[in-house]
Every structure is written in C-alpha cells, then in structure tokens.
Biopython code that builds the backbone (N, CA, C, O; Angstrom):
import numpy as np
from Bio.PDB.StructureBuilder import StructureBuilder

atoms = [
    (1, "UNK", "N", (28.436, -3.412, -8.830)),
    (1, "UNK", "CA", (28.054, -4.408, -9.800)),
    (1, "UNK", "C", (28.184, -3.769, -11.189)),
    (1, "UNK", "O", (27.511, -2.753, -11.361)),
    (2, "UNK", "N", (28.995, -4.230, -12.277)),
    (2, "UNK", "CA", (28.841, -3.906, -13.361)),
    (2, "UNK", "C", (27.824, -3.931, -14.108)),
    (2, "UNK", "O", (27.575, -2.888, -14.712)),
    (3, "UNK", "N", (26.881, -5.167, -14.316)),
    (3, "UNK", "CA", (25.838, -5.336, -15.002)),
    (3, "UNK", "C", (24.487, -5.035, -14.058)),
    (3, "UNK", "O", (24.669, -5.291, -12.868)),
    (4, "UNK", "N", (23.357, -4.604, -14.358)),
    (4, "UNK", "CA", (22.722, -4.682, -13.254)),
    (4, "UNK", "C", (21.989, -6.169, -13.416)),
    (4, "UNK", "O", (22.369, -6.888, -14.340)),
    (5, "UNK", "N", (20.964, -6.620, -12.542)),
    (5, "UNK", "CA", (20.712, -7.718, -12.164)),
    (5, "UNK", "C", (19.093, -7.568, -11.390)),
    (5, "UNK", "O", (18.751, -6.946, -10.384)),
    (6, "UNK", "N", (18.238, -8.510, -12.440)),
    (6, "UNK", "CA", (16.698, -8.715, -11.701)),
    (6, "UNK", "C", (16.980, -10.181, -11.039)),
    (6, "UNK", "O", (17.632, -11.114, -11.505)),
    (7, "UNK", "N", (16.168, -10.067, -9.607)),
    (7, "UNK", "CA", (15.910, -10.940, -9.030)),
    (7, "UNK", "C", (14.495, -11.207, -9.128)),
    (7, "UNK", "O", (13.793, -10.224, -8.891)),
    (8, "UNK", "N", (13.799, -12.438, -9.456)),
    (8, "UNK", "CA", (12.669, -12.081, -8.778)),
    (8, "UNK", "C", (12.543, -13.351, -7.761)),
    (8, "UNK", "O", (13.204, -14.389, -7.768)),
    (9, "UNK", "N", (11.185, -12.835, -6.630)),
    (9, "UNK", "CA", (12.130, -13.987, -5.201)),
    (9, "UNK", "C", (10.064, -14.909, -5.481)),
    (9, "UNK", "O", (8.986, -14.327, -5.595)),
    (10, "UNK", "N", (10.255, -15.838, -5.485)),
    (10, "UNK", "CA", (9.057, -16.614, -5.386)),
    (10, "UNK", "C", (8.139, -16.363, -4.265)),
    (10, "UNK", "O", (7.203, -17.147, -4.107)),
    (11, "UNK", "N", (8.252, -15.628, -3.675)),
    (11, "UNK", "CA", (7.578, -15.199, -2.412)),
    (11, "UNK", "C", (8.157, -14.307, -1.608)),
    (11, "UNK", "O", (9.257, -14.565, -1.119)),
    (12, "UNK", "N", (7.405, -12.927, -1.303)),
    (12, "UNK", "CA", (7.568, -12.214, -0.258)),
    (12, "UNK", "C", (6.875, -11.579, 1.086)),
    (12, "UNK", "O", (5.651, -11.530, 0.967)),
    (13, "UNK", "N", (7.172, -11.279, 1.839)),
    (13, "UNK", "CA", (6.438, -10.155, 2.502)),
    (13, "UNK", "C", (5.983, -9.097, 2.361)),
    (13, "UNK", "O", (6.765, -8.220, 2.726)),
    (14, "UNK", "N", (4.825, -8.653, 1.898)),
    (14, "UNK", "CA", (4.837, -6.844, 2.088)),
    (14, "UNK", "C", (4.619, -6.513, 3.605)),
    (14, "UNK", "O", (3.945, -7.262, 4.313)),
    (15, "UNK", "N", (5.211, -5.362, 4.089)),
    (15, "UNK", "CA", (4.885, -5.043, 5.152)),
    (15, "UNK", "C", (3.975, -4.173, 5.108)),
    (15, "UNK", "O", (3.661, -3.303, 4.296)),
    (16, "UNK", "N", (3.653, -4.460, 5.925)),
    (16, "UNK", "CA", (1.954, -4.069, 6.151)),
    (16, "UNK", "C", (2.130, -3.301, 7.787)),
    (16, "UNK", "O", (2.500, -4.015, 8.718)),
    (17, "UNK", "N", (1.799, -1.649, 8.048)),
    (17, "UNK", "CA", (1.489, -1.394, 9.174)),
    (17, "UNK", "C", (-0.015, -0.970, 9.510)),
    (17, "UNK", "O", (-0.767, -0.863, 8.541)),
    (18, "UNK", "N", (-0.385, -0.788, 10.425)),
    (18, "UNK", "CA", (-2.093, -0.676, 10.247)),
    (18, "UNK", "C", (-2.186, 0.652, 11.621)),
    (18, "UNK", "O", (-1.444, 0.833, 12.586)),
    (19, "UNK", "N", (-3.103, 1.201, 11.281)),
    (19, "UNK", "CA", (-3.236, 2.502, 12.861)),
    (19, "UNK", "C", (-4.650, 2.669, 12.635)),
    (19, "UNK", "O", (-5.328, 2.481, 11.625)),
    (20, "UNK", "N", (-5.040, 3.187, 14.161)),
    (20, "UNK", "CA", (-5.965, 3.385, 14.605)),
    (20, "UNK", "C", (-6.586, 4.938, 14.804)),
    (20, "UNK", "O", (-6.479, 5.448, 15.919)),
    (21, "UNK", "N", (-6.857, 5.251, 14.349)),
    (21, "UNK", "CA", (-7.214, 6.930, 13.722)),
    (21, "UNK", "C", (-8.692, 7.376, 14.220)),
    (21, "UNK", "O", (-8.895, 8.589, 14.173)),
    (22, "UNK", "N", (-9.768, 6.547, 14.699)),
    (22, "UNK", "CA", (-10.950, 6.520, 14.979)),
    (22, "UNK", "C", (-11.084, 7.668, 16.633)),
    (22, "UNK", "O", (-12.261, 7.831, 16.954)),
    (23, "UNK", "N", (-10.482, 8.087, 17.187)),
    (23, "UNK", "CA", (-10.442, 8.797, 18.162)),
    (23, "UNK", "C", (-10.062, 9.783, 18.242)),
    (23, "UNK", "O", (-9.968, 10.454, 19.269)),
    (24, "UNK", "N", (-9.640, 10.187, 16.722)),
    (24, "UNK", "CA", (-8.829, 11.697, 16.307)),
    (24, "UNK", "C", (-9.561, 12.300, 15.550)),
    (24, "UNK", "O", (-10.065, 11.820, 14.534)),
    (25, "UNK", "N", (-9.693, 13.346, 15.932)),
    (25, "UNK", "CA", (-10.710, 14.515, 14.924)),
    (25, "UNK", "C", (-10.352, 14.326, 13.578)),
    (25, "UNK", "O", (-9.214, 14.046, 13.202)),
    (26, "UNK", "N", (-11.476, 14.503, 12.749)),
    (26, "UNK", "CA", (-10.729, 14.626, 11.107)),
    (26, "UNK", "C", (-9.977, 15.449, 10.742)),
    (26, "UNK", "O", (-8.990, 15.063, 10.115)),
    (27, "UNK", "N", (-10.176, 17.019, 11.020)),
    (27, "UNK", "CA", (-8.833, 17.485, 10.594)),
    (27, "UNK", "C", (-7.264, 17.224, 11.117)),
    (27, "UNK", "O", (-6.233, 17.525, 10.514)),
    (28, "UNK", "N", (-7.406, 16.524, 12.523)),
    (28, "UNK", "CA", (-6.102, 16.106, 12.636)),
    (28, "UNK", "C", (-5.939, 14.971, 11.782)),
    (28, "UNK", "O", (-5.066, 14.974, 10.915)),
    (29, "UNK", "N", (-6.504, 14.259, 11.909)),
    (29, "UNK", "CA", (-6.644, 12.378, 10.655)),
    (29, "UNK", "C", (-5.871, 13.203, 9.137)),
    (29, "UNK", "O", (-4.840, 12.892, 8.541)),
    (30, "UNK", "N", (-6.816, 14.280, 8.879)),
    (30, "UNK", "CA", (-5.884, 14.541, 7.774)),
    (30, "UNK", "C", (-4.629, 15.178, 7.372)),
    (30, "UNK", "O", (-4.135, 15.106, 6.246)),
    (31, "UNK", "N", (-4.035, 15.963, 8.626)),
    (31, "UNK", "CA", (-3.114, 16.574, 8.829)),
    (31, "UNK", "C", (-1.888, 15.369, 9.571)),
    (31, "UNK", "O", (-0.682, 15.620, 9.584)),
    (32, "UNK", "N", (-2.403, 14.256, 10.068)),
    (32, "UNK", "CA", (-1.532, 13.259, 10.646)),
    (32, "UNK", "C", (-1.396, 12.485, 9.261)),
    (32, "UNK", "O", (-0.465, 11.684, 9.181)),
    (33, "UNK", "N", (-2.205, 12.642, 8.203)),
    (33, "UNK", "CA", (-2.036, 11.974, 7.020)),
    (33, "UNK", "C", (-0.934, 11.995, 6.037)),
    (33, "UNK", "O", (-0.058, 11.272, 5.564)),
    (34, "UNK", "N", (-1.518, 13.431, 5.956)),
    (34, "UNK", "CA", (-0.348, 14.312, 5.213)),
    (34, "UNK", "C", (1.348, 14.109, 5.974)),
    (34, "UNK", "O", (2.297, 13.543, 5.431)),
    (35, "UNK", "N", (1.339, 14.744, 7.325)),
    (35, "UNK", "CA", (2.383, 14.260, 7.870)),
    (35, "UNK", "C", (3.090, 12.649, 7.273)),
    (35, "UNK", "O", (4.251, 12.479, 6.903)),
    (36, "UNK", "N", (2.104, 11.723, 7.322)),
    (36, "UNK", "CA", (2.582, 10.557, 6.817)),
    (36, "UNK", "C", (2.943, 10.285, 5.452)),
    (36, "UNK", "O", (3.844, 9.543, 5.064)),
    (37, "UNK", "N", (2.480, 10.678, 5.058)),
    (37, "UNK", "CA", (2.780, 10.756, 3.425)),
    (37, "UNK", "C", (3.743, 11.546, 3.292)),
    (37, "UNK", "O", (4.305, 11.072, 2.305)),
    (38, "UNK", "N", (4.339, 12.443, 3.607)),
    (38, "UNK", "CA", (5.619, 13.411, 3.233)),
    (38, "UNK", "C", (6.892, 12.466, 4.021)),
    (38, "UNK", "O", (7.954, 12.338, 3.411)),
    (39, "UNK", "N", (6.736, 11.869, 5.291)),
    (39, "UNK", "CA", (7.341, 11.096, 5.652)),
    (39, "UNK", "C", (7.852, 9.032, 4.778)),
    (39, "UNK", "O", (8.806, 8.254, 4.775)),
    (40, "UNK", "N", (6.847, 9.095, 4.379)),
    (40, "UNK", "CA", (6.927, 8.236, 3.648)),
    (40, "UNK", "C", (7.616, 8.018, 2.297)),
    (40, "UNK", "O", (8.361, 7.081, 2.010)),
    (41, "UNK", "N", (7.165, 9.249, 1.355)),
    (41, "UNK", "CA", (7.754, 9.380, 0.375)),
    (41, "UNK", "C", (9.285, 9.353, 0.622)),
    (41, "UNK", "O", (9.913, 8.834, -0.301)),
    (42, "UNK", "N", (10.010, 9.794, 1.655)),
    (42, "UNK", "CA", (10.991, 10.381, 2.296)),
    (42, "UNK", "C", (11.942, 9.250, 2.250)),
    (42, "UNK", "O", (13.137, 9.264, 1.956)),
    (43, "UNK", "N", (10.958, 7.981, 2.698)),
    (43, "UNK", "CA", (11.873, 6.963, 3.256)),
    (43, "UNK", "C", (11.947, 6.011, 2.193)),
    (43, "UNK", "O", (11.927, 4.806, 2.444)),
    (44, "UNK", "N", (12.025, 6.421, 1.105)),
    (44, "UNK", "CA", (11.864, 5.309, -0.079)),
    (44, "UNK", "C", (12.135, 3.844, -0.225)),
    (44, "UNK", "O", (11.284, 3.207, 0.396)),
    (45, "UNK", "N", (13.042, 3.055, -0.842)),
    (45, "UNK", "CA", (12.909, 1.562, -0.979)),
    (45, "UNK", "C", (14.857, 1.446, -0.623)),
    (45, "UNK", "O", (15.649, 2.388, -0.650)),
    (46, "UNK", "N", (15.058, 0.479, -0.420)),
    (46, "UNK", "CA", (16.569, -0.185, -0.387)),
    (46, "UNK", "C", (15.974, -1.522, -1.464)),
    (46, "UNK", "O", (15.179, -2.461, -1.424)),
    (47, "UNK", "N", (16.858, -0.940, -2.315)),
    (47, "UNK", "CA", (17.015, -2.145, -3.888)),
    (47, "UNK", "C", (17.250, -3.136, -3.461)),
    (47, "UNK", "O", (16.642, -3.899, -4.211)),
    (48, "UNK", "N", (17.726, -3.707, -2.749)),
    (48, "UNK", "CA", (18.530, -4.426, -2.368)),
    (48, "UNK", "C", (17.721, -5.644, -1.412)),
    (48, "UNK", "O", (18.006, -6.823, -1.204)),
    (49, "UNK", "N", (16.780, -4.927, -1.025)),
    (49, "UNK", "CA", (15.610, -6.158, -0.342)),
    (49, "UNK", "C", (14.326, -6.116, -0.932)),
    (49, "UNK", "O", (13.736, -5.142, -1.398)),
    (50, "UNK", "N", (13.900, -7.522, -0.838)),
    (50, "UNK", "CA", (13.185, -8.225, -1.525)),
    (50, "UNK", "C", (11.689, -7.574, -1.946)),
    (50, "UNK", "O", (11.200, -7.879, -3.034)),
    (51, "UNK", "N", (10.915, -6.565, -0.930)),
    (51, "UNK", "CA", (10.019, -5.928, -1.518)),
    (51, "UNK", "C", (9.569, -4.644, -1.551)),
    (51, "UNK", "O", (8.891, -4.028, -0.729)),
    (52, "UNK", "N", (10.035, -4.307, -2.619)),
    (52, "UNK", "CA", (9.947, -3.043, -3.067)),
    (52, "UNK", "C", (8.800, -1.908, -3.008)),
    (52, "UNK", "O", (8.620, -0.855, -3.619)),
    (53, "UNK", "N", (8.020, -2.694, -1.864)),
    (53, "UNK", "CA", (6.374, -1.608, -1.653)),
    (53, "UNK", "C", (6.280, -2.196, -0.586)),
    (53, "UNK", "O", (6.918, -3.163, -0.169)),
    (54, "UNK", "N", (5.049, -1.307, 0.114)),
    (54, "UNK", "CA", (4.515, -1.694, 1.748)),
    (54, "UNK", "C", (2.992, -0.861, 1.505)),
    (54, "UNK", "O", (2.605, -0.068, 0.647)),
    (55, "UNK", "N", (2.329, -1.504, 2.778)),
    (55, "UNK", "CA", (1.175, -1.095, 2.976)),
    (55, "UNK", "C", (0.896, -0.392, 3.942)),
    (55, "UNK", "O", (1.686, -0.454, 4.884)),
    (56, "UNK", "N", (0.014, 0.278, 4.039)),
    (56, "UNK", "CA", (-0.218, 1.130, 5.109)),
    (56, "UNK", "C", (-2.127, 0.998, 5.933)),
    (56, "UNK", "O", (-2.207, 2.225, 5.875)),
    (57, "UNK", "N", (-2.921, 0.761, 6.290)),
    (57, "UNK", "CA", (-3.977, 0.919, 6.548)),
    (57, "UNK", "C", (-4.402, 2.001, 7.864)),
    (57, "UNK", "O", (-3.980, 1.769, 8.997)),
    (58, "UNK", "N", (-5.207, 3.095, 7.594)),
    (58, "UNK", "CA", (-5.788, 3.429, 8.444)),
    (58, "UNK", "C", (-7.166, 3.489, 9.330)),
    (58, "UNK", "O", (-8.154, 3.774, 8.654)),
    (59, "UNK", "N", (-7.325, 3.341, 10.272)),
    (59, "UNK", "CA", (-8.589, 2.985, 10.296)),
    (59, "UNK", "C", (-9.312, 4.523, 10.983)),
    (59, "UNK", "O", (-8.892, 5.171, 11.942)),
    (60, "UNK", "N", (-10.409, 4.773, 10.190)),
    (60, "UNK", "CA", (-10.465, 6.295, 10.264)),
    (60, "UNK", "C", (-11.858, 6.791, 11.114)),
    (60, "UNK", "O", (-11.996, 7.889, 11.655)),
    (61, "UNK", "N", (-12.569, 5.996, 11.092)),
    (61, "UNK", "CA", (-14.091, 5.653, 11.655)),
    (61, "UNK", "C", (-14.295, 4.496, 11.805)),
    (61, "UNK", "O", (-13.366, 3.859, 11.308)),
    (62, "UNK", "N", (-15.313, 3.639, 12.400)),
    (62, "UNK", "CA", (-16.219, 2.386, 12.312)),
    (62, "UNK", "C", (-16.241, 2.034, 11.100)),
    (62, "UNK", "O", (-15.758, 0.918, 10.910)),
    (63, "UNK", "N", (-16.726, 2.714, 9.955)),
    (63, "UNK", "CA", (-16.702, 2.084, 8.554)),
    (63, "UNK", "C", (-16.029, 2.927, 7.911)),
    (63, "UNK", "O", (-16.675, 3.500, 7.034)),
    (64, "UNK", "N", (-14.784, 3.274, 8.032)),
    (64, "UNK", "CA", (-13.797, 4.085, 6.699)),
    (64, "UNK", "C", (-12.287, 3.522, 7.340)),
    (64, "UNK", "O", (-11.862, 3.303, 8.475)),
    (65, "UNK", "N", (-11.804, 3.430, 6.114)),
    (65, "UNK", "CA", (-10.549, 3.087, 6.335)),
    (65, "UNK", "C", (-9.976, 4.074, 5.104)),
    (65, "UNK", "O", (-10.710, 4.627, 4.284)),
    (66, "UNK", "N", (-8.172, 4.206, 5.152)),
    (66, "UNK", "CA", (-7.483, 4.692, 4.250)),
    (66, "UNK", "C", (-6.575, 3.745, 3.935)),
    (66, "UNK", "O", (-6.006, 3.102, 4.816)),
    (67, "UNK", "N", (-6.342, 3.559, 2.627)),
    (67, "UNK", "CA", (-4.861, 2.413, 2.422)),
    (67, "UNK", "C", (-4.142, 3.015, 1.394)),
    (67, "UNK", "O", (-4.582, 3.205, 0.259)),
    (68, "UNK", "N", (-2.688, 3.409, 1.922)),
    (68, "UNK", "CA", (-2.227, 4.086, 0.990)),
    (68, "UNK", "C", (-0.970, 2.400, 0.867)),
    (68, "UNK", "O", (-0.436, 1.716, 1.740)),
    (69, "UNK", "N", (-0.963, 2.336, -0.646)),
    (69, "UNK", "CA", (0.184, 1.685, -0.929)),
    (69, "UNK", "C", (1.266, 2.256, -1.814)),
    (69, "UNK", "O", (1.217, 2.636, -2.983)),
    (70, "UNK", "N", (2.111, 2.220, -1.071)),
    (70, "UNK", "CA", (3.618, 2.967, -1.491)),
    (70, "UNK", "C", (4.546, 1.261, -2.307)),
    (70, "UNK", "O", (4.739, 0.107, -1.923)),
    (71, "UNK", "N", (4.829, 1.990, -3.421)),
    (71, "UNK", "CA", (5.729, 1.376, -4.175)),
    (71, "UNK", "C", (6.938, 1.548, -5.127)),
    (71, "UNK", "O", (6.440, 2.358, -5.908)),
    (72, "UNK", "N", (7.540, 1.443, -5.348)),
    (72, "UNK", "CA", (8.620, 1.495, -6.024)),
    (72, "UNK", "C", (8.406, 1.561, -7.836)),
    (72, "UNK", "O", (7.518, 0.941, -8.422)),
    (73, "UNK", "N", (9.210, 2.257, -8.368)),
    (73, "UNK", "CA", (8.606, 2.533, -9.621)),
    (73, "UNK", "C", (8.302, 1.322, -10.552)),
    (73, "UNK", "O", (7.450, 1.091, -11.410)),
    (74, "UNK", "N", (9.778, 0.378, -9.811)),
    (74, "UNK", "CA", (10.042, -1.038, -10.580)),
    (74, "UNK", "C", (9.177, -1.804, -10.844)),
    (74, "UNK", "O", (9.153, -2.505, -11.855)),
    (75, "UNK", "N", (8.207, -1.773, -9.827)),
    (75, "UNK", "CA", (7.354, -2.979, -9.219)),
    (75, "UNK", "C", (6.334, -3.153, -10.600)),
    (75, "UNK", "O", (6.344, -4.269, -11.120)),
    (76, "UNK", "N", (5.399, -2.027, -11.251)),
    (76, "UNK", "CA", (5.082, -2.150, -12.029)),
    (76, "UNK", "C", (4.898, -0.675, -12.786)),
    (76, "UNK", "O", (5.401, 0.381, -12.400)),
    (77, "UNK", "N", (4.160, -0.838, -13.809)),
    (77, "UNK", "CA", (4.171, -0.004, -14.774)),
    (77, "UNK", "C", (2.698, 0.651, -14.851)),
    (77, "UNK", "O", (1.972, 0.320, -13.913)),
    (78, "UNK", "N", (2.070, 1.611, -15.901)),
    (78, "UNK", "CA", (0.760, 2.066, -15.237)),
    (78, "UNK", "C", (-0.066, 1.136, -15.821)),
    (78, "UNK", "O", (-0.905, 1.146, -14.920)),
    (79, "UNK", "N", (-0.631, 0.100, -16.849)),
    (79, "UNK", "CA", (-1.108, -0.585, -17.414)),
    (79, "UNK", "C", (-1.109, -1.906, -16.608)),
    (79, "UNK", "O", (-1.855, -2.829, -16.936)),
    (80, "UNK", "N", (-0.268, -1.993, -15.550)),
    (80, "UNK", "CA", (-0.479, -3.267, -14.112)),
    (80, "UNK", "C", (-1.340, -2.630, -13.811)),
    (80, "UNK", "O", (-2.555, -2.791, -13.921)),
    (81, "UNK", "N", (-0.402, -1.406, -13.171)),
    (81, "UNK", "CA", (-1.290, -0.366, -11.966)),
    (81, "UNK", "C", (-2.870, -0.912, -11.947)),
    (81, "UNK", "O", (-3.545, -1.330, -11.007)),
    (82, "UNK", "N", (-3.240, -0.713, -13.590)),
    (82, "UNK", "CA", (-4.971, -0.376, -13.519)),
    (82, "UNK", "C", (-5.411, -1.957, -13.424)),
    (82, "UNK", "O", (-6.049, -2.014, -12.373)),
    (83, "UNK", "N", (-5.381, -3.310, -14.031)),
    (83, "UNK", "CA", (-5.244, -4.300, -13.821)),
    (83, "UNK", "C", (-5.203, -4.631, -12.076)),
    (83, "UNK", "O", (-6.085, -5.018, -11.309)),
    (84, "UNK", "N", (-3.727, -4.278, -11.862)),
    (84, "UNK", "CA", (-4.422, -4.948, -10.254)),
    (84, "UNK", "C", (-5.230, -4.416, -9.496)),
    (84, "UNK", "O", (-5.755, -4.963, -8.527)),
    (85, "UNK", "N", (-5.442, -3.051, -9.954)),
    (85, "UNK", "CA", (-6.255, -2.183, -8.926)),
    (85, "UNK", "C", (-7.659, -2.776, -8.857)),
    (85, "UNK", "O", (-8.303, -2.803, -7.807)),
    (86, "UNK", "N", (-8.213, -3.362, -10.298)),
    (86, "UNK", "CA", (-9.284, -3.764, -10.767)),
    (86, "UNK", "C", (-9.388, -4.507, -10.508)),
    (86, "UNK", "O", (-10.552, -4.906, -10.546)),
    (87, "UNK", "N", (-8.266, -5.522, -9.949)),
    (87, "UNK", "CA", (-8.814, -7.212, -9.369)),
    (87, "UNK", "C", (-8.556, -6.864, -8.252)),
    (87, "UNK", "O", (-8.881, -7.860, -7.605)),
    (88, "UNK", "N", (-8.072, -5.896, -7.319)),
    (88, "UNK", "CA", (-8.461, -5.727, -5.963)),
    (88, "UNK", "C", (-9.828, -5.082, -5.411)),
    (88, "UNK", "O", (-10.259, -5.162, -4.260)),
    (89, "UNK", "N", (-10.581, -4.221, -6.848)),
    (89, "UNK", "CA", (-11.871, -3.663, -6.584)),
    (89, "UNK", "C", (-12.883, -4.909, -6.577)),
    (89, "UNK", "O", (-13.891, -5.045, -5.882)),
    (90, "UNK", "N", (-12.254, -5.934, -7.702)),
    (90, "UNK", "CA", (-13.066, -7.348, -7.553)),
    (90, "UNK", "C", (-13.198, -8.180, -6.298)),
    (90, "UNK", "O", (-14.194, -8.806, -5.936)),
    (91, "UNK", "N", (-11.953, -8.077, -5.658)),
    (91, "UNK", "CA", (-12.095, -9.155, -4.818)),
    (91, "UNK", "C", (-12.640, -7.766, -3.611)),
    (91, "UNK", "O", (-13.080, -8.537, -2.759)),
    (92, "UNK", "N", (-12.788, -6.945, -3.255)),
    (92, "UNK", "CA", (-13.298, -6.214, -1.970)),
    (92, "UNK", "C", (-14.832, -6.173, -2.499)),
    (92, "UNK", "O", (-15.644, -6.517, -1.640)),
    (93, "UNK", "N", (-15.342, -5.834, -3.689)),
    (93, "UNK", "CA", (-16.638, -6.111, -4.082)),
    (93, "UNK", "C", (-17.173, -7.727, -3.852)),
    (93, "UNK", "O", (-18.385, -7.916, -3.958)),
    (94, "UNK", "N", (-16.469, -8.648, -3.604)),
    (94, "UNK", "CA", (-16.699, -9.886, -3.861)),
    (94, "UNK", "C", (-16.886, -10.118, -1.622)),
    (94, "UNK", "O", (-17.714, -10.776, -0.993)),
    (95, "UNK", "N", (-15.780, -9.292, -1.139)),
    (95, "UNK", "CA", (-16.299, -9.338, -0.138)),
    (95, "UNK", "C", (-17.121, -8.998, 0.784)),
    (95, "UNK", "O", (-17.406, -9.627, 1.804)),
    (96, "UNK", "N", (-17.591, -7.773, 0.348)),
    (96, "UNK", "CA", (-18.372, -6.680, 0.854)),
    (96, "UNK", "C", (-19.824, -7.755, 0.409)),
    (96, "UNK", "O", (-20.666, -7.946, 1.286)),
    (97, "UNK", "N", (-20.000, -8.368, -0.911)),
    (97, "UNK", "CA", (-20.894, -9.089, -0.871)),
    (97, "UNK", "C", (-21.329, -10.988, -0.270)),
    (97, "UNK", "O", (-22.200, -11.845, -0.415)),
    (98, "UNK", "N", (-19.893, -10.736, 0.501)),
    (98, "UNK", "CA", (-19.703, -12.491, 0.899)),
    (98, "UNK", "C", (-19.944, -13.310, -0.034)),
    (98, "UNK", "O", (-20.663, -14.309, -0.057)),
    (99, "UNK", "N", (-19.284, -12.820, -0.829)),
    (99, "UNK", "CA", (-19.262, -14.018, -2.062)),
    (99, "UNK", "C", (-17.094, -14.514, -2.162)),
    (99, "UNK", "O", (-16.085, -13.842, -1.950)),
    (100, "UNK", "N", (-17.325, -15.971, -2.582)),
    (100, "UNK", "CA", (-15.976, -16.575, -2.825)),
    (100, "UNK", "C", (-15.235, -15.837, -4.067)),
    (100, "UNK", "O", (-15.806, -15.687, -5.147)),
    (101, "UNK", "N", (-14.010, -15.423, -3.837)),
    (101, "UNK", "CA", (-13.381, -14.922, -5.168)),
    (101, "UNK", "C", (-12.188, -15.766, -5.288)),
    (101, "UNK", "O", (-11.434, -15.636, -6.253)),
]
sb = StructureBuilder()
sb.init_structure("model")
sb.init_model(0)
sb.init_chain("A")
sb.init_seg("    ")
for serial, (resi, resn, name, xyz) in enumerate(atoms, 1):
    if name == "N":
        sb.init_residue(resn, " ", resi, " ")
    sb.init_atom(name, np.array(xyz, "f"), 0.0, 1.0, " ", f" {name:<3s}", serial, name[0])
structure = sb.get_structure()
C-alpha cells in the first residue's frame, strides 16, 4: 500500500482467554506468569485484523484474579491509557458495590 490507511470497524471482538491457576502453588502461578508474558509479548498484533489487543484473565485463588491486557501501541496513547483505566476502576468499584454503572 502506498498510503497508509485507518480503519476504524464499528464493532469488535477482543479476545478474551481466561485460566484457572487456583490449584498451582504461587511460585509456580508466578513463574507460569512470567512464562506468559514473555510469550505474549512475542506474539504481537497482525495490522491487518480488526483488534489490535486481547485479554487475558487469571484466576489465581477464590478471590484474586490477574488481568493482563496486551495491546498494540495504536490502540491508544498514555492520556486514554489513564482515562479508561479510571472508568474501568469505576465500573469494578460500582460492582464490587452492586451498584448500576
């Protein structure tokens, strides 16, 4: 392509994988972590499809989870970053208290 070219698509998927970590010692949890994260970084984005980040959830105990979200540099900038992070601390505060957000 000569010129480059933004798409943006009115709706996507993030993929989302989720694991179950609650039966594994913590230092393996964190050493299977790490493993994941070096693997991850690894496997970066194809431009070329529609969403440029994915999710990850771990579930680490009864009440702990880990969510690492991997994204693409494109997606946003650090001044989103803190913005959405802050309306995702809203809406998990909003649930943790069963309240409507």
């Amino acid at each position: 392509m000569s010129q480059p070219l933004q798409v943006v698509y009115q709706q996507v998927t993030v993929p989302l994988e989720h694991y179950d970590w609650r039966e594994i010692e913590v230092e393996q949890q964190q050493e299977q972590l790490n493993s994941f994260l070096n693997s991850d970084r690894a496997n970066g984005f194809d431009l070329e499809k529609p969403c440029p980040m994915r999710l990850t959830l771990f579930r680490l105990a009864d009440d702990a989870y880990e969510v690492v979200w991997t994204r693409h540099f494109i997606v946003a900038d650090g001044l989103t970053i803190l913005l959405l992070l802050s309306e995702v601390a809203q809406i998990y505060q909003a649930i943790c208290e069963q309240q409507s957000f």
